[in-house]
DSSP file (Angstrom, degrees, kcal/mol; ACC not computed):
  #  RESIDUE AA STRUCTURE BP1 BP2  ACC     N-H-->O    O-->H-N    N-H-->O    O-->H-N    TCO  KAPPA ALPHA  PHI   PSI    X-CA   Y-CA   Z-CA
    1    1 A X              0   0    0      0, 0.0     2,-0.0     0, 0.0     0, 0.0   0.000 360.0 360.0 360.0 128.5   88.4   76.3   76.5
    2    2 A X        -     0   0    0      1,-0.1     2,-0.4     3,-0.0     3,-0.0  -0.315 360.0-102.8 -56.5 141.8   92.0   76.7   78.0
    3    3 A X        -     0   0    0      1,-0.0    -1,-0.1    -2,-0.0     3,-0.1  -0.561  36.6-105.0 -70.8 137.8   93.1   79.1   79.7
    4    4 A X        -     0   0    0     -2,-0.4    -1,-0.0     1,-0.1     0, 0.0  -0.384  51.7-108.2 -59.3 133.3   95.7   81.9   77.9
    5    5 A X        -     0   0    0      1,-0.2    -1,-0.1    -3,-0.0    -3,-0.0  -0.099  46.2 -84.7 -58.5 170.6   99.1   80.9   79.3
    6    6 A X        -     0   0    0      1,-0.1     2,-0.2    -3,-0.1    -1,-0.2  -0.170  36.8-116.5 -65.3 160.6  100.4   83.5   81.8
    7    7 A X     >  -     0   0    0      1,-0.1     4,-3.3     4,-0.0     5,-0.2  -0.508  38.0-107.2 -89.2 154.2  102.5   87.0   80.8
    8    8 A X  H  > S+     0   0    0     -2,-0.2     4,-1.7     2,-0.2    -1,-0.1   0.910 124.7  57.5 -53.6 -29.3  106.1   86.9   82.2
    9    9 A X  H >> S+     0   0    0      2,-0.2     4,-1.1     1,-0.1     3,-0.9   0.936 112.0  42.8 -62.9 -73.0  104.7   89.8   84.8
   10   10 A X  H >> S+     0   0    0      1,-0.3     3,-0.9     2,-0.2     4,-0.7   0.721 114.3  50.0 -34.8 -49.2  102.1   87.2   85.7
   11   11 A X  H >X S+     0   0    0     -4,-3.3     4,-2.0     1,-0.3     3,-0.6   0.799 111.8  48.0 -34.3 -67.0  104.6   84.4   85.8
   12   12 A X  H << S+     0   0    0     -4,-1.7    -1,-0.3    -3,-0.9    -2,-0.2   0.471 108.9  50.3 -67.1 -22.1  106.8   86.2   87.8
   13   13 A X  H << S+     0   0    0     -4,-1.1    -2,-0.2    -3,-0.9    -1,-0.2   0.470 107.6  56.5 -92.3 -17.6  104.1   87.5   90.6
   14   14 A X  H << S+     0   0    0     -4,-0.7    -2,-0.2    -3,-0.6    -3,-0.2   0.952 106.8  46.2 -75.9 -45.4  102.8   83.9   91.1
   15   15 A X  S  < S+     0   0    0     -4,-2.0     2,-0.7     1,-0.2    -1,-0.2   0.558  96.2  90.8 -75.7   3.2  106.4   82.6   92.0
   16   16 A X  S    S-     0   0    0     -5,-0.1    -1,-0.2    35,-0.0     5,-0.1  -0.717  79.2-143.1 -83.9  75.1  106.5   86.0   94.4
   17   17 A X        -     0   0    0     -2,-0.7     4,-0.2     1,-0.1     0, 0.0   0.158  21.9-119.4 -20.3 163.3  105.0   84.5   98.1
   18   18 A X  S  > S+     0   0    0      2,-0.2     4,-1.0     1,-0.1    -1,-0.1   0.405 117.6  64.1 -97.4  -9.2  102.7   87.5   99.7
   19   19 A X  H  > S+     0   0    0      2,-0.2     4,-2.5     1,-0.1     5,-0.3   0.876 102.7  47.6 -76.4 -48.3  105.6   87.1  102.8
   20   20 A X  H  > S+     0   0    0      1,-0.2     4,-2.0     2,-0.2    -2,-0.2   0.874 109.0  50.1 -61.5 -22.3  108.1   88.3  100.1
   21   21 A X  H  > S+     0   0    0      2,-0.2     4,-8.3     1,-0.2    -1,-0.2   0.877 115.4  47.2 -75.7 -38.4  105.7   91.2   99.1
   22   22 A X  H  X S+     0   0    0     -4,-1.0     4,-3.3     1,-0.2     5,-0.2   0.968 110.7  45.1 -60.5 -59.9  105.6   91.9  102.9
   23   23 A X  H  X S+     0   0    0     -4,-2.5     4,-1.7     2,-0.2    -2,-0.2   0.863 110.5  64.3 -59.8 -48.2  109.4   91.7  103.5
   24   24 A X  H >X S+     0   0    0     -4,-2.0     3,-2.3    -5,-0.3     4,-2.1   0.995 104.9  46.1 -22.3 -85.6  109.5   94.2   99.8
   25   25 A X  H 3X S+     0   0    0     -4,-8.3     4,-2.8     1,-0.3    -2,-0.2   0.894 107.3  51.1 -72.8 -32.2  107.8   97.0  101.6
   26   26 A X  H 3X S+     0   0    0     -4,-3.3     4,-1.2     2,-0.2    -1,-0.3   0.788 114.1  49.0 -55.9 -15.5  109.8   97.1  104.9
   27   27 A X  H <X S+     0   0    0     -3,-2.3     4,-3.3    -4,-1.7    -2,-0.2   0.919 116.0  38.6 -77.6 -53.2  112.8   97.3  102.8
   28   28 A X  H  X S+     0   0    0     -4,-2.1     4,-1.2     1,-0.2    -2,-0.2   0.853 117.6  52.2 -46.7 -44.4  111.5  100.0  100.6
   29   29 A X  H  <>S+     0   0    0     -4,-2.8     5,-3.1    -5,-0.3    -1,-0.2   0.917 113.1  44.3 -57.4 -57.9  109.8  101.8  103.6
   30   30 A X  H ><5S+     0   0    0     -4,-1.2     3,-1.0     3,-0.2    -1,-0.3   0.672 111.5  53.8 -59.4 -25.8  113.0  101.6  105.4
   31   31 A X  H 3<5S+     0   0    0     -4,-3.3     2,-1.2     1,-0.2    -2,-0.2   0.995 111.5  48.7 -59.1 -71.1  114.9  102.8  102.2
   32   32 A X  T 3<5S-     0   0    0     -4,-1.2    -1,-0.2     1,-0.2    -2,-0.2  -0.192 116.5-115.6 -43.2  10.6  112.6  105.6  102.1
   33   33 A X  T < 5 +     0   0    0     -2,-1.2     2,-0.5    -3,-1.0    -3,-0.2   0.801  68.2 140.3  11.2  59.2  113.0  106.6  105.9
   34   34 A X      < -     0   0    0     -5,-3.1     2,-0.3    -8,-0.1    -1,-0.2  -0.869  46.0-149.7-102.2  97.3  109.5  105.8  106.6
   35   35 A X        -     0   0    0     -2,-0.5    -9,-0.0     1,-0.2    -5,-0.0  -0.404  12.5-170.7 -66.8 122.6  109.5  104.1  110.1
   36   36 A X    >   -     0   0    0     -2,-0.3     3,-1.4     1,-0.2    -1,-0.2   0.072  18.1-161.1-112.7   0.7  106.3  101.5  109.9
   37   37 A X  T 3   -     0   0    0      1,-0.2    -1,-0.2     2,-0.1    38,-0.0   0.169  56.7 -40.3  48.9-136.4  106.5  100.8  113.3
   38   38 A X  T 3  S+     0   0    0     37,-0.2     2,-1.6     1,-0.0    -1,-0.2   0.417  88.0 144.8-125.4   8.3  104.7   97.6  114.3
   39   39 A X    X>  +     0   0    0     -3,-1.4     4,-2.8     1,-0.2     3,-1.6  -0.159  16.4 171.8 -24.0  36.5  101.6   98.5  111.6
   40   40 A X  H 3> S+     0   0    0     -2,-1.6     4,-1.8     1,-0.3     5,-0.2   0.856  73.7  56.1 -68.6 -30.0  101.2   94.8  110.8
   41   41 A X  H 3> S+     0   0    0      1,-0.2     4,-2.5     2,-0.2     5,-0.4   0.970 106.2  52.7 -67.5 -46.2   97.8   96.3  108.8
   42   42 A X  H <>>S+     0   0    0     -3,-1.6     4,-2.8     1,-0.2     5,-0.6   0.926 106.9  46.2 -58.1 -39.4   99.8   98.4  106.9
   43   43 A X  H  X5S+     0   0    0     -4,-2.8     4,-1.5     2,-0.2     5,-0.5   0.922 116.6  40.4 -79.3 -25.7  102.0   96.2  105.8
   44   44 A X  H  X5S+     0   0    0     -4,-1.8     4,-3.4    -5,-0.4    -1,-0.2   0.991 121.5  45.1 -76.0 -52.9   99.6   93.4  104.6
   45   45 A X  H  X5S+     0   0    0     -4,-2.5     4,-2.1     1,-0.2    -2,-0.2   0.941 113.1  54.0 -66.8 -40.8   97.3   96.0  103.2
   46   46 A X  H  X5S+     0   0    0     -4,-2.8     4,-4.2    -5,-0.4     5,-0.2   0.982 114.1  39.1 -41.1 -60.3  100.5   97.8  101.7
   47   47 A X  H  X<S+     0   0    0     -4,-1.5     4,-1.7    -5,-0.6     5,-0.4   0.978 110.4  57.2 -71.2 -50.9  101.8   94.6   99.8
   48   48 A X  H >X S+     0   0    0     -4,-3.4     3,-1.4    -5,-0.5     4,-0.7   0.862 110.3  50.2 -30.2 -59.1   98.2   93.4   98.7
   49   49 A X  H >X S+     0   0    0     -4,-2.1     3,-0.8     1,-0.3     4,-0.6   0.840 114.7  38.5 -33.7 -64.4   98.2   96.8   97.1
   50   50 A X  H 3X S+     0   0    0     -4,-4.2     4,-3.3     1,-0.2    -1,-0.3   0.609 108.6  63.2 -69.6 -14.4  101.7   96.4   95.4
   51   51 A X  H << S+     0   0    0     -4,-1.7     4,-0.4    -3,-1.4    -2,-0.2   0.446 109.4  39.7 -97.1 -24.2  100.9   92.5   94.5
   52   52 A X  H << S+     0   0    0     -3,-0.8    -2,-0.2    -4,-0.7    -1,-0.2   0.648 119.2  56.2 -98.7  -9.4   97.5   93.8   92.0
   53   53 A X  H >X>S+     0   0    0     -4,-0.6     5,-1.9    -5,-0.3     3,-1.9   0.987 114.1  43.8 -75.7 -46.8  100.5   97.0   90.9
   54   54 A X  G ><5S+     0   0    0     -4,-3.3     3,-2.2     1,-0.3     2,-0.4   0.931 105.4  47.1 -51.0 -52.7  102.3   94.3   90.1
   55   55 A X  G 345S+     0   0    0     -4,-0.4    -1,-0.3     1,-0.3    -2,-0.2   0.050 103.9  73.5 -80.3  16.5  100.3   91.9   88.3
   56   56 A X  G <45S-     0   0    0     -3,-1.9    -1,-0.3    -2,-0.4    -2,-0.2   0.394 126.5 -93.7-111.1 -25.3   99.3   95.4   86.3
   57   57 A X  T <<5S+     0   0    0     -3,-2.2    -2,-0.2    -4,-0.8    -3,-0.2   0.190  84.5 143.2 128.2  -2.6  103.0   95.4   84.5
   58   58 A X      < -     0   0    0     -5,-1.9    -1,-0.2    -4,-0.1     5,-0.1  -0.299  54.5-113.4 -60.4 144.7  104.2   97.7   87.4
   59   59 A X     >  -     0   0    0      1,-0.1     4,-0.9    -3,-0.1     5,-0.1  -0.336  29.3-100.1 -67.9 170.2  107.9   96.9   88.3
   60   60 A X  H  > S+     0   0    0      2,-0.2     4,-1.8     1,-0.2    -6,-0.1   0.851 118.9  44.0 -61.2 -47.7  108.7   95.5   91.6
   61   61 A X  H  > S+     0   0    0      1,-0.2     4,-1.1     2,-0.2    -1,-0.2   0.938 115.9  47.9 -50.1 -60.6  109.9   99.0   93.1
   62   62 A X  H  > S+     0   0    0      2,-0.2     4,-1.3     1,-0.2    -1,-0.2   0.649 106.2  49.9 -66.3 -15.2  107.3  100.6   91.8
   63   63 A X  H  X S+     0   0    0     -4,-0.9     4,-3.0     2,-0.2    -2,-0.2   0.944 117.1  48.4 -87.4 -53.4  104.3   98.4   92.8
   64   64 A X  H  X S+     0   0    0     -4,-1.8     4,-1.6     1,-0.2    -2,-0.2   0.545 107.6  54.6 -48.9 -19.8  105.8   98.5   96.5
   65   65 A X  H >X S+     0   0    0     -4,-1.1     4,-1.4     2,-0.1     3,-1.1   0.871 106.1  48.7 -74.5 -76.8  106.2  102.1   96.2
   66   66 A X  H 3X S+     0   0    0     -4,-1.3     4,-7.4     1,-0.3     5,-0.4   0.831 109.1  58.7 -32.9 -42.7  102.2  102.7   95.2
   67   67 A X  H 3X S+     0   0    0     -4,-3.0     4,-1.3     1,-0.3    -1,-0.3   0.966 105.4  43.5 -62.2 -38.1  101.2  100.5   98.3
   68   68 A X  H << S+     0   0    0     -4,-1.6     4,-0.4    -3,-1.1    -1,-0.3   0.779 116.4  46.0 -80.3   2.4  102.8  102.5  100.9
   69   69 A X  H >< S+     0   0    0     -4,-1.4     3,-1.0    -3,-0.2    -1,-0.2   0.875 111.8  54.4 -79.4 -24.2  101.7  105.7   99.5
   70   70 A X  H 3< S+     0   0    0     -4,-7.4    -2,-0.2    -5,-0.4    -1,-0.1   0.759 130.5  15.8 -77.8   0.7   98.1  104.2   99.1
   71   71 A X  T >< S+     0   0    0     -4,-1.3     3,-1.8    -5,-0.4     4,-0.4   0.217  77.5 117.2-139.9  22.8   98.1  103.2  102.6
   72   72 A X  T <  S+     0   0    0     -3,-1.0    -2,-0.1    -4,-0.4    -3,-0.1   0.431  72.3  78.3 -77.1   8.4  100.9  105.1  104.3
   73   73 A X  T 3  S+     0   0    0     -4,-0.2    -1,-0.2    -3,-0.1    -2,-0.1   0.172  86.0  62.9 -85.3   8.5   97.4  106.7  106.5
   74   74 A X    <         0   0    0     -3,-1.8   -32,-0.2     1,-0.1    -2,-0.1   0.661 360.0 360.0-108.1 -22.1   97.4  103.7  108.4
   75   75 A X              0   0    0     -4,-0.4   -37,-0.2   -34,-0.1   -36,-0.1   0.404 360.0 360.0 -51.7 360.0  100.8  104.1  110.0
């Protein structure tokens, strides 16, 4: 049995590298005058986090948001 093709969210999150996701939440962070410092844990765990928000139908801002609040205790 085939697999059901991908949604356009999906579509759109494969052709989104995990670098880009990375590069995402230091801009947002920095939007957000959050200084992230040299947190190199935060920031991978941050974008994993936004990369499933995404791939849930969240928008791009908004999946980048949830990861740094779900992990903005690691800064």
């Amino acid at each position: 049995m085939p697999l059901p093709p991908l949604t356009l969210s999906e579509e759109i999150t494969h052709a989104f590298p995990f670098m880009h996701w990375i590069d995402l939440i230091k801009s947002e962070a920095e939007r957000a005058g959050i200084n992230i410092g040299d947190s190199e844990q935060f920031l991978e765990c941050a974008a994993f986090t936004a990369e499933i928000c995404r791939k849930s139908g969240d928008t791009l801002e908004a999946a980048a948001a949830e990861g740094i609040a779900a992990h903005s205790h690691l800064i």
